[in-house]
N, C-alpha and C positions, 0 to 999 in steps of 0.2 A: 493945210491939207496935204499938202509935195510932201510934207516932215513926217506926218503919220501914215500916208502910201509907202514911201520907202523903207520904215520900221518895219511895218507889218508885213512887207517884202522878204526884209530883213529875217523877220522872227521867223516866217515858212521854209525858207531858206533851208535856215538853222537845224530846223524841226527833221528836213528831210535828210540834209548828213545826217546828223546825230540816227535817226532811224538806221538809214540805210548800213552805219557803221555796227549796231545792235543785230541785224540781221547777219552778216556777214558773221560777226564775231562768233554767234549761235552756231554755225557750220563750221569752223575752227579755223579758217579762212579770210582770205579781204585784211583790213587793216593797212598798216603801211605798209609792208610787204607787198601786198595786195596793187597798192596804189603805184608801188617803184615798176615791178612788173607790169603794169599797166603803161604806166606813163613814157618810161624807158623803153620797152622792148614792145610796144604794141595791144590792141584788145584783144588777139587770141591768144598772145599770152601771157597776159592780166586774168582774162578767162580760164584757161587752161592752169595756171597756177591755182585760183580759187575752187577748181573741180576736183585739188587733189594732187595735178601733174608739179613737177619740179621746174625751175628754171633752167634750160641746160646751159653748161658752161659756153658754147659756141654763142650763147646771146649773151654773157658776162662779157666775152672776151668784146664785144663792140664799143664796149661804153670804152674802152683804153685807146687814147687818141696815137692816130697812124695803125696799129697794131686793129683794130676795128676793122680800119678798110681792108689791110688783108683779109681779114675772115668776112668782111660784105660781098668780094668778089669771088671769096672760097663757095661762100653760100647762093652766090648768082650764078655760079658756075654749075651748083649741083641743084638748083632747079631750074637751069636752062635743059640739064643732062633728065631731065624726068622723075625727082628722087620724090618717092611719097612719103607720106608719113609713115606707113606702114615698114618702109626700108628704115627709115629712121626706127622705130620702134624696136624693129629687130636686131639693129646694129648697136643701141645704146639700152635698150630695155625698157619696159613700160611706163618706168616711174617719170619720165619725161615727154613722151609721146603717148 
């Protein structure tokens, strides 16, 4: 009974990636890409990339060990300082904010 609970656990599972990856793909969106931005840099923006926005290079640059933390403190710095999206948008252009 424990062997055909966890199958059929198993199989719903399955059912729901495999969906959720069909939907995504449909928007032109999601995927692996989808998932690094997600996983790596956060859900807004995993979100934010699947909307359309770009990854901008200042979250590239974190995954580079030591060189990261300079830009964790660069970017703690500039939202200690107030900085919104909006300054971002207009400083780097829309495609990423």
């Amino acid at each position: 009974m424990k062997k055909t609970l966890i199958l059929l656990m198993a199989v719903m599972m399955s059912f729901s990636v495999f969906t959720q990856n069909a939907v995504a793909a449909e928007k032109g969106r999601g995927g692996a890409m989808g998932f690094i931005a997600g996983c790596c840099f956060g859900i807004r923006s995993g979100a934010a990339y699947n909307d359309g926005k770009e990854v901008h290079w200042r979250e590239w640059v974190m995954l580079v060990p030591f060189v990261g933390f300079v830009f964790a403190v660069i970017n703690g710095v500039d939202g200690y300082q107030g900085v919104t999206t909006a300054d971002l948008a207009e400083q780097y252009g829309s495609t990423y904010y």
